[in-house]
N, C-alpha and C positions, 0 to 999 in steps of 0.2 A: 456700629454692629448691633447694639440693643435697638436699637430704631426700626433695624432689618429683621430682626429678628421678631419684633413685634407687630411689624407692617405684614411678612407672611403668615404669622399665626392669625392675626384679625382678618388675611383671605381666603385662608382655610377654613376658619370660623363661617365667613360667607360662603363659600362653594357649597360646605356642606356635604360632601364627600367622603370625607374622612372624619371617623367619631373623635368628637372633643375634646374627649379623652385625652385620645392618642397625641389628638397634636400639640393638646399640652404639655403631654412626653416627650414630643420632638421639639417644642420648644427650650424646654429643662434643657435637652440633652447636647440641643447648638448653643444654649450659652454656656456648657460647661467646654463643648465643644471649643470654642472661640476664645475661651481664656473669661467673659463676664460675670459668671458665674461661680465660685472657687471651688476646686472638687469638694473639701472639705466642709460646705454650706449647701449643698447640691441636693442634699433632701430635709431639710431642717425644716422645707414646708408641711412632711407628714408630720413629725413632731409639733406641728402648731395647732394653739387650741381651737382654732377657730375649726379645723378639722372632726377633732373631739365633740367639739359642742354639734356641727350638725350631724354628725352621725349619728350622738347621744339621741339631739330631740326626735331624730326620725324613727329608733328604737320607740322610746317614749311615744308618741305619737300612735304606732302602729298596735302598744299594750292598749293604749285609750280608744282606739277602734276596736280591738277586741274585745275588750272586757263589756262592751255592749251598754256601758253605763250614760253614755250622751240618748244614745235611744229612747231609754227609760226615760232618762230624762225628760222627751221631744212625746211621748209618747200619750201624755193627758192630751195636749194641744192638735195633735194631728187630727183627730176629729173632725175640731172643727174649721183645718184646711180645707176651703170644697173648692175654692176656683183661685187662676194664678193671681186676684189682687190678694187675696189674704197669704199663700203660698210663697212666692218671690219675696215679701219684709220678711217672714216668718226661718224661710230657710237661710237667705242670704244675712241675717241678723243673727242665725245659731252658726255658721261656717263662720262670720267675724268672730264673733267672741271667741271661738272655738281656736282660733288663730291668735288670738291673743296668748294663748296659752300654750299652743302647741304648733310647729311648723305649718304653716300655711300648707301646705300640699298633704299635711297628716289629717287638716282637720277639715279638708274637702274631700279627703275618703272616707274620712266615717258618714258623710252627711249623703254622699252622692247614692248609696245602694236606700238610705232613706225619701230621697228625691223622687227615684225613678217608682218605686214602689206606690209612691202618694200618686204619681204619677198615670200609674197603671190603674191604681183605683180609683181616680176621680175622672179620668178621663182628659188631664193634661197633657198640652205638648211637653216631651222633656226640652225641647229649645228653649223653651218662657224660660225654662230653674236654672238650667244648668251655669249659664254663659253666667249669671247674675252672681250665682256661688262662686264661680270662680274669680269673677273678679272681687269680691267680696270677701273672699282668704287672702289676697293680694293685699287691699287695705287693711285687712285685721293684722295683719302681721306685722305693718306698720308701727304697732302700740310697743311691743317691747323687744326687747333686742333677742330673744330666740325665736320671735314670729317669722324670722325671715332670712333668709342667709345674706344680702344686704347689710343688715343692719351689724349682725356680725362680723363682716368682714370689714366692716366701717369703724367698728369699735377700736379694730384692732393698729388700723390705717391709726386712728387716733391716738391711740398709744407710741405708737413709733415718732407723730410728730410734738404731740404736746407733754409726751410720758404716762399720761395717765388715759385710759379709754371710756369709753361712755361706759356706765351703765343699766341694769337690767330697765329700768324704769324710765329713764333720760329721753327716749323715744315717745314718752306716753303722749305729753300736751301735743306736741306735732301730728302724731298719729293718728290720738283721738279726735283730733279735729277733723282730719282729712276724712277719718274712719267715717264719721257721724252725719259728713254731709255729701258723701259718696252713696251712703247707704239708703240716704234721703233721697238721691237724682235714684240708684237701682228700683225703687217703689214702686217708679212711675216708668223710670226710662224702657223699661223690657218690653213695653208695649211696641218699641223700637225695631225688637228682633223679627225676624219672618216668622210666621204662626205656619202649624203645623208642618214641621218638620220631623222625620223620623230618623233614629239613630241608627248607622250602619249598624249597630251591635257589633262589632268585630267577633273576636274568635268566641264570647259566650252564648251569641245569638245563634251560631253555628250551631252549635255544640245542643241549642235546646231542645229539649225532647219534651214526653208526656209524664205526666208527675211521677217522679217516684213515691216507690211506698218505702217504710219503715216500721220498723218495731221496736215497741217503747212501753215501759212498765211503771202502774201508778207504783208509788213506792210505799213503803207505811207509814201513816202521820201527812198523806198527801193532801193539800187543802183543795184537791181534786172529791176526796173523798164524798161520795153523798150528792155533789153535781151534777148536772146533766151532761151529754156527749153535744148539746146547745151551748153550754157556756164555754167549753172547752174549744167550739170552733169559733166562736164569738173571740175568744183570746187569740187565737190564730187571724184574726180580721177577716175571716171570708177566704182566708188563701189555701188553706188546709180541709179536709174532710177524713173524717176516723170511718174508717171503710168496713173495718170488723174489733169486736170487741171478744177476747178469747179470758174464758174464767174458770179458774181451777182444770187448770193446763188443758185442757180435750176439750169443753165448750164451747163452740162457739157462735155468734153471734150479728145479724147485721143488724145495729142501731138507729132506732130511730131518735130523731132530736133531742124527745124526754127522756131517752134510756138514761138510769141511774148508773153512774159511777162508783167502783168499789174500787179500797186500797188491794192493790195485789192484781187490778185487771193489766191485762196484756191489748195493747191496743194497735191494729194496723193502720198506719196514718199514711195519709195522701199529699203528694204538693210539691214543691219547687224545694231543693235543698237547702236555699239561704229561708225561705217560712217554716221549713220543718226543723231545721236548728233553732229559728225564732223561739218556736212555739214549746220545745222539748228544755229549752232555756228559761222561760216564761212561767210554766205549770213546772218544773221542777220532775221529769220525766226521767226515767233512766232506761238509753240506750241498749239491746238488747245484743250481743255479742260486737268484738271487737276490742277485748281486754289487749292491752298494751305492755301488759305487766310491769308495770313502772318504765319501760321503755319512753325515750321521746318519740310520739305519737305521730304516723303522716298519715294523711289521706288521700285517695286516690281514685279518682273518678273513668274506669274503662269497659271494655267493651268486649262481651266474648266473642274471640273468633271462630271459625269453622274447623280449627283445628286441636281446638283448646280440648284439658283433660276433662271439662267438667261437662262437656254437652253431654245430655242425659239423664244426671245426676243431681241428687240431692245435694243441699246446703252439707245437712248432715252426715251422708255420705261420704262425699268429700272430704269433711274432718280438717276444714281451711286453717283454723288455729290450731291443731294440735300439730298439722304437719308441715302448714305454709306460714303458721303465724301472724296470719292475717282475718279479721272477721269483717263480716259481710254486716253492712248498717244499711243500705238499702239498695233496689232494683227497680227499673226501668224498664219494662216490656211493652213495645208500642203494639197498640191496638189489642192488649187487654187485662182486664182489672184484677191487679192479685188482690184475693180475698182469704189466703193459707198463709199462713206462716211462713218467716224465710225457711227454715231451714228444712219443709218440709217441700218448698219450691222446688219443682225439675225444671234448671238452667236450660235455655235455648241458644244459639249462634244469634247473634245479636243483640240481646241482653246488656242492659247497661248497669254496669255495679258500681256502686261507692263502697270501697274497700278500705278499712285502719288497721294498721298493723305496725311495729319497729319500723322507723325511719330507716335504720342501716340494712334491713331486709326487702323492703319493700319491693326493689327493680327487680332481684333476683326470682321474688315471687310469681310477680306478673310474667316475669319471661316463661317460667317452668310452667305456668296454666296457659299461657297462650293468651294472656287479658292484654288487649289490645290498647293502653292509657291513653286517653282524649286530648284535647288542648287543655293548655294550664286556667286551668278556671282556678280561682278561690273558691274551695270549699271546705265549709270550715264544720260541717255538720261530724259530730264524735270529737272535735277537738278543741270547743267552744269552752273557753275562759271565763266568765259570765261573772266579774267582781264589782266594788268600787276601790279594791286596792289598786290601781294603776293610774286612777284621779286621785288617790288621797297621796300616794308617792309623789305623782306632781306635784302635788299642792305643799306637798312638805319643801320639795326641789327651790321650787319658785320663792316659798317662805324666806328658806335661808340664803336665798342671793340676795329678795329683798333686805333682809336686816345685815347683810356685811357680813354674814359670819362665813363664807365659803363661795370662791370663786366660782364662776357661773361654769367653767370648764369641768371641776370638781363636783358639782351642783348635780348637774345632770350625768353625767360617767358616774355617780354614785348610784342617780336615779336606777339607770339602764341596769347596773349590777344587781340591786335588790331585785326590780320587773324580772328577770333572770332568774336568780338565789328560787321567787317563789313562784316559779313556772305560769306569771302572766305571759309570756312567751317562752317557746322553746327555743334555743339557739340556732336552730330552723331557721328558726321564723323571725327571730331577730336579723340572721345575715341576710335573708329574703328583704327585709325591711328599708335595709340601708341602699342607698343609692351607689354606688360604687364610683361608676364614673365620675360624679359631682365631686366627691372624695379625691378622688384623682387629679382630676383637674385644680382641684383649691391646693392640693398640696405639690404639683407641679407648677403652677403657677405663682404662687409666692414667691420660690426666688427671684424668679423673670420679673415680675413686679419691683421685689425690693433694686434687680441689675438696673432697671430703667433709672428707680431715683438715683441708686449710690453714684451711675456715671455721669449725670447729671441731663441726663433725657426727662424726667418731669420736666425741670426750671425752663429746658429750652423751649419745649411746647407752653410750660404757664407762661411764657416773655410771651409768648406771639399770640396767645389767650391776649396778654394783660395790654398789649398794642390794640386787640381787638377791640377790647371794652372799657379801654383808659378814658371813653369819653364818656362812659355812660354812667347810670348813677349806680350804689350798688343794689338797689334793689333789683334792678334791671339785669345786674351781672350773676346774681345771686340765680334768678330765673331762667338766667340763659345756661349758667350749668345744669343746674335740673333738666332742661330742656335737652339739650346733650344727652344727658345720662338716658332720657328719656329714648332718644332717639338711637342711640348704640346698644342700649341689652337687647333689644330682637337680635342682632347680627351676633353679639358677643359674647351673650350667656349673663346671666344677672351677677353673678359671682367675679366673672372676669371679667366686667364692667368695671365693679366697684375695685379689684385689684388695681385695673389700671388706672381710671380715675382718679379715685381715692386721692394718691399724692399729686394730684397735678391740682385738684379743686383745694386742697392744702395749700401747696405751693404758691398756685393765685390770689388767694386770699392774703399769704404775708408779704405779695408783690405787691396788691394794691392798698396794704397796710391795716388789713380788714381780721377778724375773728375763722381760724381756720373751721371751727366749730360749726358755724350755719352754712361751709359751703359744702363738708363733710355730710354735714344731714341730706342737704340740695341731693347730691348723688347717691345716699341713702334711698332716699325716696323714688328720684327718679329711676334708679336699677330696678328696683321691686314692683314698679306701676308700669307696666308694660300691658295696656290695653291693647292693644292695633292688631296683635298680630296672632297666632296661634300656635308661635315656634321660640318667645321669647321666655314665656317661661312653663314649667310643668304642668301646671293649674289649669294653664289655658289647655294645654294639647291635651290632658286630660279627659275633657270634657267635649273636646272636638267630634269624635266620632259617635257615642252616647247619644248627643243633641243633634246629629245631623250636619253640624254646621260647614262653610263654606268659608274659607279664607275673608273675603271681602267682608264675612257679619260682621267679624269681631268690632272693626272700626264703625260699625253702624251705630251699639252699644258705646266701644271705645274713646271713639276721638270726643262727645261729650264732657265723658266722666276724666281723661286726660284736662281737656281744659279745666274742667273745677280743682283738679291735682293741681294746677300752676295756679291756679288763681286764687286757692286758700290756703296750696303749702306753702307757698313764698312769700306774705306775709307774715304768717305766723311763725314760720322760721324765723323770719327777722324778730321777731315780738320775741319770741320766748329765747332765744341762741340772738343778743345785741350783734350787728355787723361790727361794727367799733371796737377795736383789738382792745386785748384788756391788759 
């Protein structure tokens, strides 16, 4: 019955039909169904940590994209990015590292809106960057046991069979091996992708329109002050132009490049919402209505319709916050240049607003004006975080798993509460953050994992494994489960890969009297390195539509850097993890 049960859910897996999720609920639900499952253990998988820890890191992860602190970072160097040989080490070498520390799929979003940007200003294809970054979160994650939900869920496999789990760092020599000469074949190998490819854009390309304007105030003590309206687009990198400069509230102004800047000027800025939050982030600018009143903050990018109450009328008029609790941060009129003021603006039918107002008011808003909400873009402009407390939270996180003093489950679930406590996110934005379904699935599938070992469905399959490879030496056997593992997370999900492997590559190892330890890694590795395909893990599909790309690229890229995965993970697993049971 476990067998059956795990044969139709790895079909379902393949159809692809039915979301993952679910069928890992319908899995749960026929082995409690069937008697293998006991009602009374039947969700003890939400209670595991392994749960906890990815949800934590993808919290974490999603503060450290906001807080805009990797940018800054990235931001000396981008300069002197001009073509993809210097571009592809440069980016695919800050998404590893960036993986090392935070969920692979957390720190191929911060990097990817910096990608496409270098992208659009130097005149690259986003194909060269993209595929390389992702597979290059894929190897950084490799290095420590929160880079990758593999690696976590491997810990835990090892606990149940040796009592004790890997730790944070146990990953590293494996990883960083693999990490360091993956990143060496990506350097050269991109030249492998099809050149000039363009990205569907999906639903934000739709969505794009002509720059919006904003209004934004030097503040006092602005180190604006006494600048030119030059250096201030010079800090926007070309993306931005200040359209009008309004001083001592009625004057106003169009500037020329040397126009002096004064604390107290009021400035109309031009450009793409992710450069005008850049830039307003950057120069330390303060946003001009859309007070939240200590509210948590949402924004909201729509569209006036024909029937709305504001055609006609003024910003002011209107009286948005006083009466809808909502303020107007910028507008969109195609085909021509506001150079007034918003609130002195007379709205049109088709007008495009970015609206901040209370999260729990917001719908009710837009329905009572008739503002018509767009597709879900991220847009973060009015609600930019802009610290380095959600690096220096990690780095405290990370500290004390390193020294022992606090489980990595606790580590991070502490993290996540403080990012929280000091509104590096709002709890928006955090439950936005989390994956849900992956949640779902790790903690439906644990039991069905632990039914298979407890009836003794691993041992059957490790016997016929160990019939397979009883003649071979183990390094060879070692590689063939890698290979395996390799070969099942397209179909099965990296997660529910490592679940179901996990104790069989266990099981194998103490049949052919060998170290459970290096074959546990083997499936580690192999569940996370999924080059070939573009559905086996998030990273990839990620990046699929952006880049253009075509089912078939992946492996152009792929199957390479797979082989270098077998042919320096599998020694060095044997090197640092002895085969030779201890």
């Amino acid at each position: 019955m476990a067998f059956g049960i795990l044969g139709v859910t790895v079909g379902l897996f393949i159809w692809g039909r039915i979301a993952y999720d679910l069928v890992a609920l319908l899995a749960l639900l026929a082995g409690v169904v069937v008697g293998i499952i006991p009602v009374d253990k039947a969700f003890e998988g939400f209670a595991d940590d392994v749960v906890i820890i990815v949800a934590a890191a993808l919290l974490v992860s999603a503060a450290v994209a906001r807080s805009g602190a990797v940018e800054r970072m990235m931001r000396p160097v981008l300069p002197h990015l001009r073509d993809a040989n210097t571009q592809v080490p440069a980016l695919a070498g800050a998404v590893l590292v960036a993986s090392v520390f935070t969920k692979n799929i957390g720190a191929l979003a911060i990097f990817m809106p910096v990608a496409l940007q270098l992208a659009r200003r130097t005149g690259t294809s986003p194909s060269a960057l993209l595929m390389p970054m992702a597979f290059a979160s894929l190897i950084g994650g490799l290095i420590t046991l929160t880079g990758t939900s593999p690696n976590i869920i491997v810990a835990r496999v090892r606990q149940e069979v040796t009592g004790t789990p890997f730790s944070m760092f146990d990953f590293t020599p494996v990883g960083l091996g693999i990490a360091l000469c993956g990143l060496a074949f990506l350097t050269v190998g991109w030249r492998l992708l099809p050149r000039g490819r363009s990205g569907g854009g999906g639903l934000d390309a739709a969505v794009t329109l002509e720059d919006y304007t904003t209004e934004a105030r030097l503040p006092a003590g602005s180190v604006l002050d006494g600048a030119t309206v030059a250096r201030l687009e010079e800090m926007g990198e070309g993306r931005i132009t200040v359209a009008t400069v309004i001083r001592e509230r009625f004057r106003r102004f169009l500037p020329t490049p040397g126009w002096t800047l004064r604390d107290g000027d009021t400035l109309l800025l031009r450009g793409e919402p992710e450069d005008l939050e850049r830039i307003v982030a950057r120069a330390g600018l303060e946003l001009v209505g859309g007070s939240t009143q200590g509210q948590e903050a949402s924004v909201v990018e729509g569209v006036i319709t024909g029937e709305s109450a504001l055609l006609g009328t003024t910003v002011a008029q209107a009286r948005l916050q006083e009466r809808f609790g909502v303020g107007l941060l910028a507008v969109s009129r195609s085909g021509t240049r506001v150079v007034q003021r918003l609130d002195t603006l007379r709205l049109r039918a088709g007008d495009v607003l970015i609206l901040r107002g209370g999260a729990g008011g917001m719908a009710e808003a837009l329905s009572t004006l008739r503002v018509l909400p767009l597709t879900e873009r991220s847009i973060t402009l009015g609600r930019s975080r802009r610290s380095w407390i959600p690096v220096i939270v990690l780095g405290g996180a990370m500290l004390l798993v390193a020294l022992h003093v606090v489980p990595v489950a606790m580590a991070f679930f502490g993290a996540s509460v403080i990012l929280l406590l000091l509104r590096s996110l709002s709890t928006h934005e955090a439950y936005n953050a989390i994956e849900w379904p992956v949640l779902v699935l790790l903690g439906a599938l644990i039991p069905v994992s632990e039914a298979v070992r407890s009836t003794g469905g691993t041992d059957l399959i490790a016997a016929g494994l160990e019939a397979l490879v009883g003649g071979i030496p183990p390094l060879a056997a070692l590689g063939l489960m890698m290979a395996i593992a390799m070969a099942v997370t397209p179909f099965l999900n990296n997660a529910a890969t490592v679940l179901m492997m996990g104790p069989i590559a266990a099981s194998l190892a103490t049949r052919l009297g060998l170290s459970p330890d290096a074959f546990l890694m083997a499936v580690a590795v192999g569940a996370a390195c999924d080059f070939l395909t573009p559905i086996g893990h998030q990273c990839n599909t990620l990046v699929m539509g952006p880049g253009g790309y075509r089912f078939g690229d992946y492996a152009r890229l792929g199957a390479p850097l797979t082989a270098i995965v077998l042919l320096v993970g599998v020694p060095l697993i044997a090197w640092v993890w002895p085969l030779a049971a201890r």
